[in-house]
MOPAC internal coordinates of N, CA, C and O (Angstrom, degrees):
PM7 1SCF
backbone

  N    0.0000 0     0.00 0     0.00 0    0    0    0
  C    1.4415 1     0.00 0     0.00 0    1    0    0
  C    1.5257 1   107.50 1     0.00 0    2    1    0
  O    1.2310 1   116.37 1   -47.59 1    3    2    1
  N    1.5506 1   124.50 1   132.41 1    3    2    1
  C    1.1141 1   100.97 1   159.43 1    5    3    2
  C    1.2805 1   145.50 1  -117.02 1    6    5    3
  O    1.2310 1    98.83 1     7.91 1    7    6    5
  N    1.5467 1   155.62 1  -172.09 1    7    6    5
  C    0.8324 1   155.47 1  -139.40 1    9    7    6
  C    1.6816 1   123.18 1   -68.71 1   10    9    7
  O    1.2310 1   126.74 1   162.69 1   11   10    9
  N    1.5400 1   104.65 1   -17.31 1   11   10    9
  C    1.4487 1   109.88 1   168.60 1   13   11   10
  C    1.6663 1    88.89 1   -83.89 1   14   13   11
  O    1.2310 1   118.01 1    73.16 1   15   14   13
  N    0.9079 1   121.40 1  -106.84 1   15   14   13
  C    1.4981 1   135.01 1  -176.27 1   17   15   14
  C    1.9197 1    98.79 1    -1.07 1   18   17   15
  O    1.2310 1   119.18 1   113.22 1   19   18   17
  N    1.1043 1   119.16 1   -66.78 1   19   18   17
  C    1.7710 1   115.37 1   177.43 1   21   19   18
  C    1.4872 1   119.23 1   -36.31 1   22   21   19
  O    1.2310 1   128.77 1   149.79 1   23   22   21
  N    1.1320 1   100.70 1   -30.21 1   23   22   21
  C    1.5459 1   107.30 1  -155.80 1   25   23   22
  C    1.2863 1   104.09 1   -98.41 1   26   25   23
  O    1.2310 1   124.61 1   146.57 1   27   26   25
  N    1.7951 1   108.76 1   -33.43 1   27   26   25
  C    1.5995 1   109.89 1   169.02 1   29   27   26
  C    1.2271 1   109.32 1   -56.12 1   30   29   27
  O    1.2310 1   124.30 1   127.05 1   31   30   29
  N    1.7929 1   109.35 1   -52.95 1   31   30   29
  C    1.8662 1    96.93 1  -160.87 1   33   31   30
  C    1.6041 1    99.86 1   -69.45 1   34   33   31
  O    1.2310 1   121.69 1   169.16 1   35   34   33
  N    1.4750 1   114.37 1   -10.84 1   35   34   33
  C    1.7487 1    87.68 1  -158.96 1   37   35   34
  C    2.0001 1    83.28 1   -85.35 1   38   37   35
  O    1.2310 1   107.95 1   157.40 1   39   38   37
  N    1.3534 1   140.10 1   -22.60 1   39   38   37
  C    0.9909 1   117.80 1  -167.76 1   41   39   38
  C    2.0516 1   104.09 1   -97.27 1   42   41   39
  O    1.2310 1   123.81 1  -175.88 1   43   42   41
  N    1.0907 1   110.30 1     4.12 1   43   42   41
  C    2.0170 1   126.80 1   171.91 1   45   43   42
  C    1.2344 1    84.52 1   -91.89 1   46   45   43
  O    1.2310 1   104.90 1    79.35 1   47   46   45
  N    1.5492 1   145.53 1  -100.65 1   47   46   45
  C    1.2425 1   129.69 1  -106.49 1   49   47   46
  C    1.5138 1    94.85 1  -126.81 1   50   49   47
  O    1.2310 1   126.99 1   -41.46 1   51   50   49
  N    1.3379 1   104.17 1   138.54 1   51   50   49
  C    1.5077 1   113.83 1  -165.48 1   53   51   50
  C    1.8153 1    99.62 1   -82.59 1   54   53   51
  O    1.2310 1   129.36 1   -25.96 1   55   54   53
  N    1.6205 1    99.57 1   154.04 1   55   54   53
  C    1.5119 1   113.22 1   177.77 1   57   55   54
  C    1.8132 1   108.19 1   -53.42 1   58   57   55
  O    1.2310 1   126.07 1   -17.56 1   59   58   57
  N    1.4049 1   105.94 1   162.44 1   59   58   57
  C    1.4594 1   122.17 1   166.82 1   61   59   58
  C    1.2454 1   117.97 1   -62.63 1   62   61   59
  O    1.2310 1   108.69 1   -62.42 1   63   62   61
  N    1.0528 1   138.76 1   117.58 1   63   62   61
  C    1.9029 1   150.96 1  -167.91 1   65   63   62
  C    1.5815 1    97.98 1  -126.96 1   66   65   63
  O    1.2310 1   130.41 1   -78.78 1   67   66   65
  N    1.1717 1    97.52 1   101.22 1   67   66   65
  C    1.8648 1    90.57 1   172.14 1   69   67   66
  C    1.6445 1   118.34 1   -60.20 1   70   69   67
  O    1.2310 1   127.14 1   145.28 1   71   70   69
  N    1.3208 1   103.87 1   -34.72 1   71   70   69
  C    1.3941 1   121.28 1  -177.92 1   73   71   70
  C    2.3092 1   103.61 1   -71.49 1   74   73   71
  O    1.2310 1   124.94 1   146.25 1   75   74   73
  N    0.9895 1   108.12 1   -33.75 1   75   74   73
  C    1.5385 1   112.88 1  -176.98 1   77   75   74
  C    1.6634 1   112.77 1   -55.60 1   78   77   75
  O    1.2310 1   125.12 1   152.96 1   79   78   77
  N    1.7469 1   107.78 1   -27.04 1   79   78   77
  C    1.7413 1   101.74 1  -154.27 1   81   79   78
  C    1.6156 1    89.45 1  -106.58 1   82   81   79
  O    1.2310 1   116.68 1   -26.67 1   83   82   81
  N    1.5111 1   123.92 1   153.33 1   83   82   81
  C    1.4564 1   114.27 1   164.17 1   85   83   82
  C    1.1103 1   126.13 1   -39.86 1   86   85   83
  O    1.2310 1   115.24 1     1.95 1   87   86   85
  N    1.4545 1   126.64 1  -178.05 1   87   86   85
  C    1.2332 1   115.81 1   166.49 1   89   87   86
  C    1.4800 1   142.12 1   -74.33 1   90   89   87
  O    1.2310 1   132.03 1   159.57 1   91   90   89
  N    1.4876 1    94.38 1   -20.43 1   91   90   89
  C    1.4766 1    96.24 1   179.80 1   93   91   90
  C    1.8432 1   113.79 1   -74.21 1   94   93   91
  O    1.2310 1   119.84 1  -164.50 1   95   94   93
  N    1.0359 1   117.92 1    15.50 1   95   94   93
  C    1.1669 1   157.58 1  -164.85 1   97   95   94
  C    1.5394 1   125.74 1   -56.74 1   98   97   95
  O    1.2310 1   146.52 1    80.80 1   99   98   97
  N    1.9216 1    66.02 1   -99.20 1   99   98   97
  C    1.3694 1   111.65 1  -177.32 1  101   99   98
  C    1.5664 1   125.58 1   -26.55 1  102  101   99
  O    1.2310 1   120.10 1   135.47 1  103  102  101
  N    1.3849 1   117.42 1   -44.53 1  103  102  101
  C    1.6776 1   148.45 1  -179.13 1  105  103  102
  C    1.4225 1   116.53 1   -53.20 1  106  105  103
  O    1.2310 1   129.71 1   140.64 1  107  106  105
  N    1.7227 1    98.88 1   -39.36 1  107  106  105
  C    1.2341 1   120.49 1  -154.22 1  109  107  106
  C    1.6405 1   116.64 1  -111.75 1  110  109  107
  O    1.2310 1   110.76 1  -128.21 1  111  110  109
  N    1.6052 1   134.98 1    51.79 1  111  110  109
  C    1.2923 1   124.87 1  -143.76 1  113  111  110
  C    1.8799 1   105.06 1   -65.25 1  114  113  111
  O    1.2310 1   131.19 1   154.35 1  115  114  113
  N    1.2765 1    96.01 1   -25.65 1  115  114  113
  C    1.5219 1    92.02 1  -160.34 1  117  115  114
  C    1.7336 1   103.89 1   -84.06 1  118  117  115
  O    1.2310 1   107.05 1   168.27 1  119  118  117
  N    1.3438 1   141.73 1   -11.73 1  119  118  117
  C    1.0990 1   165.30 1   152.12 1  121  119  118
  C    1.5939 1    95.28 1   -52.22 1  122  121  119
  O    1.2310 1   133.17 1   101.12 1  123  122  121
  N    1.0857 1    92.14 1   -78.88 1  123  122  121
  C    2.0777 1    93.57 1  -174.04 1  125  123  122
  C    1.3483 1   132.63 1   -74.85 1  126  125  123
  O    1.2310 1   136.91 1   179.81 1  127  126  125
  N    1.4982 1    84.85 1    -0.19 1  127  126  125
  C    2.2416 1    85.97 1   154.84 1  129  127  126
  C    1.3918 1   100.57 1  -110.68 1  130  129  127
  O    1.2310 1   114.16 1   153.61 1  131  130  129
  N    1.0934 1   128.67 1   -26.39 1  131  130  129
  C    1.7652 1   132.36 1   160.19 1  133  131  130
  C    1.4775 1    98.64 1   -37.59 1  134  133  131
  O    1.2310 1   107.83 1   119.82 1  135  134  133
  N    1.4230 1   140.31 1   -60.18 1  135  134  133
  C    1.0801 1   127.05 1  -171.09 1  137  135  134
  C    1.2342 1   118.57 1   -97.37 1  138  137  135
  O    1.2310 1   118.88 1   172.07 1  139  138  137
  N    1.5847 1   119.74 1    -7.93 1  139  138  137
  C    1.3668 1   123.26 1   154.91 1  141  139  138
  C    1.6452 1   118.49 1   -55.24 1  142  141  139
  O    1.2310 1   117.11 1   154.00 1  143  142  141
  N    1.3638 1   123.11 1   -26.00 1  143  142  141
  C    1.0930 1   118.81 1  -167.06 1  145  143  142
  C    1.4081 1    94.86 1  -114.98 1  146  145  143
  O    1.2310 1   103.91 1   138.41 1  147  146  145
  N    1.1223 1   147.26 1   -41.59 1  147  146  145
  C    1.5083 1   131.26 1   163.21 1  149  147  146
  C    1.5170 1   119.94 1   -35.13 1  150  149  147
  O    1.2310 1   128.86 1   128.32 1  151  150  149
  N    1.2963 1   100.54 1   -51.68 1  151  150  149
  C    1.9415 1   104.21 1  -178.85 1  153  151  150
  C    1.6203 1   106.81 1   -60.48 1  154  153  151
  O    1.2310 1   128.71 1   141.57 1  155  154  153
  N    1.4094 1   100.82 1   -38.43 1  155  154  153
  C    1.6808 1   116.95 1   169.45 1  157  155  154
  C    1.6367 1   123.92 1   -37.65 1  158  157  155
  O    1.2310 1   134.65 1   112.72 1  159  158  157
  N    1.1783 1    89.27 1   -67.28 1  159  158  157
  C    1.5043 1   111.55 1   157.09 1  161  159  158
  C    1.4020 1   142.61 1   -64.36 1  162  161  159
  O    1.2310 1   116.14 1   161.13 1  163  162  161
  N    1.2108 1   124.93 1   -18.87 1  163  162  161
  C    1.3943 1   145.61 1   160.89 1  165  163  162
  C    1.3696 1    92.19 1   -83.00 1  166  165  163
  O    1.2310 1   105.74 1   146.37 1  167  166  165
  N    1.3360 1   144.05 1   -33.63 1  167  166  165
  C    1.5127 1   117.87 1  -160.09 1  169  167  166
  C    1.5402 1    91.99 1   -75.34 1  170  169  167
  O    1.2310 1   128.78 1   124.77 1  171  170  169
  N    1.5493 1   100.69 1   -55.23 1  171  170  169
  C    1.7213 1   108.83 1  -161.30 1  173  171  170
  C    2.0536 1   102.26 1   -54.74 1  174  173  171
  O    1.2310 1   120.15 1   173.61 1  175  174  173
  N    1.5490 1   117.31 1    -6.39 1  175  174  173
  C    1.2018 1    96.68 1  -170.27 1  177  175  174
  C    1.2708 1    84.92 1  -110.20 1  178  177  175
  O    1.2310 1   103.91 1   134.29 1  179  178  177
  N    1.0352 1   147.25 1   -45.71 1  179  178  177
  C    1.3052 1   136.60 1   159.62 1  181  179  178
  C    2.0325 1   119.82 1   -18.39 1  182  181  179
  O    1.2310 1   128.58 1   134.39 1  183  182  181
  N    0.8212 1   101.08 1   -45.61 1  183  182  181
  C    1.6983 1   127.49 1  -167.67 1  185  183  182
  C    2.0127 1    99.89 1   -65.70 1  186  185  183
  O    1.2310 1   145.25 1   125.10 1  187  186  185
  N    1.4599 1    68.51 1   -54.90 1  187  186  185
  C    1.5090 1    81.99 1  -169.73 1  189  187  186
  C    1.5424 1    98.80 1   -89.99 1  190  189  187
  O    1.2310 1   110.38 1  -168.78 1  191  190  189
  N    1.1901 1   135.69 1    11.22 1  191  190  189
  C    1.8095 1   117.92 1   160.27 1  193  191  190
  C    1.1381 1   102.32 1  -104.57 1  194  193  191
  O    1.2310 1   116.65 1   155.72 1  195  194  193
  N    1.5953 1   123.98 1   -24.28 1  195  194  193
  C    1.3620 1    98.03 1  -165.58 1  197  195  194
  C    1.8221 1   133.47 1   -88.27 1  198  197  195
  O    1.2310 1   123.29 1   178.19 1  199  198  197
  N    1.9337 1   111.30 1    -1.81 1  199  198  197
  C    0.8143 1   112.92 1  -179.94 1  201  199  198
  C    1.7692 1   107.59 1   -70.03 1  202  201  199
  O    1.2310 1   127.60 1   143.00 1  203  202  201
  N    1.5971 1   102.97 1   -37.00 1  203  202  201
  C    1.4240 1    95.34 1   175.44 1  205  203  202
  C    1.2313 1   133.47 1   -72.52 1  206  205  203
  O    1.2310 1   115.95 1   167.62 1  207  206  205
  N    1.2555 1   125.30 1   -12.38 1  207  206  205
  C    1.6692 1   147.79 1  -176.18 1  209  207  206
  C    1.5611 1    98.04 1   -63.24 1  210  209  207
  O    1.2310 1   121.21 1   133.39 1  211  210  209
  N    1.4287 1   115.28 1   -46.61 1  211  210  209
  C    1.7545 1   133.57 1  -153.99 1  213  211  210
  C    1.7804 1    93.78 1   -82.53 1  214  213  211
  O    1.2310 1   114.10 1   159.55 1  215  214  213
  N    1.0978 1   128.78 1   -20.45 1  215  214  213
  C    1.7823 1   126.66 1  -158.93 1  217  215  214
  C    1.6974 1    91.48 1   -99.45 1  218  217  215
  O    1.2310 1   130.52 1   -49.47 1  219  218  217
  N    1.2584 1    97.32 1   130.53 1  219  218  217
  C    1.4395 1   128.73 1  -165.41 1  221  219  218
  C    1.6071 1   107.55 1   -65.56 1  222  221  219
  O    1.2310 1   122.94 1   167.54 1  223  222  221
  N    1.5024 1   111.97 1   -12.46 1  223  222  221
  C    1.4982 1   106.69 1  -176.19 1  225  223  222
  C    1.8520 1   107.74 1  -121.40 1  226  225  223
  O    1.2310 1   131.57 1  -139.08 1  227  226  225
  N    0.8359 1    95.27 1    40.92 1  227  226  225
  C    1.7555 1   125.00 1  -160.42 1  229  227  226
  C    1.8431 1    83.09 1   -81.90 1  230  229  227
  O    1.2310 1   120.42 1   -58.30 1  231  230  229
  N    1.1858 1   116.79 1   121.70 1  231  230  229
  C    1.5833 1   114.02 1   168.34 1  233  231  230
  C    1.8993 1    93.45 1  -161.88 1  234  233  231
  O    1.2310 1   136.10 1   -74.10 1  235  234  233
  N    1.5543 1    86.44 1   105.90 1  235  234  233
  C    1.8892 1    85.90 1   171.64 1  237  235  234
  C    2.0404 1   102.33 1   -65.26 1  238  237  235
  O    1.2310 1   118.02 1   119.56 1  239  238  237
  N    1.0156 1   121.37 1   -60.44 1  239  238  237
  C    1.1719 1   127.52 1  -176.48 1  241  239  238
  C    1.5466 1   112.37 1   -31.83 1  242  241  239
  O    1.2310 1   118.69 1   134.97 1  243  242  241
  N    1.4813 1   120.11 1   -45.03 1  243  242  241
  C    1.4760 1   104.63 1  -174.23 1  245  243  242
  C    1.1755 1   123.04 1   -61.85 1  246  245  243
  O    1.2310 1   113.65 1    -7.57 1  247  246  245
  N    1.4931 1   129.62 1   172.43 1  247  246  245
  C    1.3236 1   127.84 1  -176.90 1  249  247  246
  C    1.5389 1   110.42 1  -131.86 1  250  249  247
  O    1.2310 1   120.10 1   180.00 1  251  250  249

């Protein structure tokens, strides 16, 4: 990885907290930042579809 990209995730995605993930969790670090960063990622794509979804001239089909 390099040094742009490092510096993004270390200043995007927060450190491992055993105490942060539920319990069924806890056991599993690489599982529970797996889904730390999916929900992560669904928000920001979520975020970002829905202002365009709402605009009245919104047509996936046109070209």
């Amino acid at each position: 990885m390099n040094d742009t990209f490092s510096r993004l995730f270390s200043y995007w995605c927060m450190p491992y907290e055993y105490l942060s993930f539920p319990e069924y969790l806890q056991n599993n670090p690489i599982k529970a930042y797996g889904e730390y960063a999916f929900e992560e990622g669904f928000r920001l794509a979520v975020s970002l579809l829905a202002p365009l979804l709402t605009q009245n001239d919104f047509d996936p089909y046109r070209k």
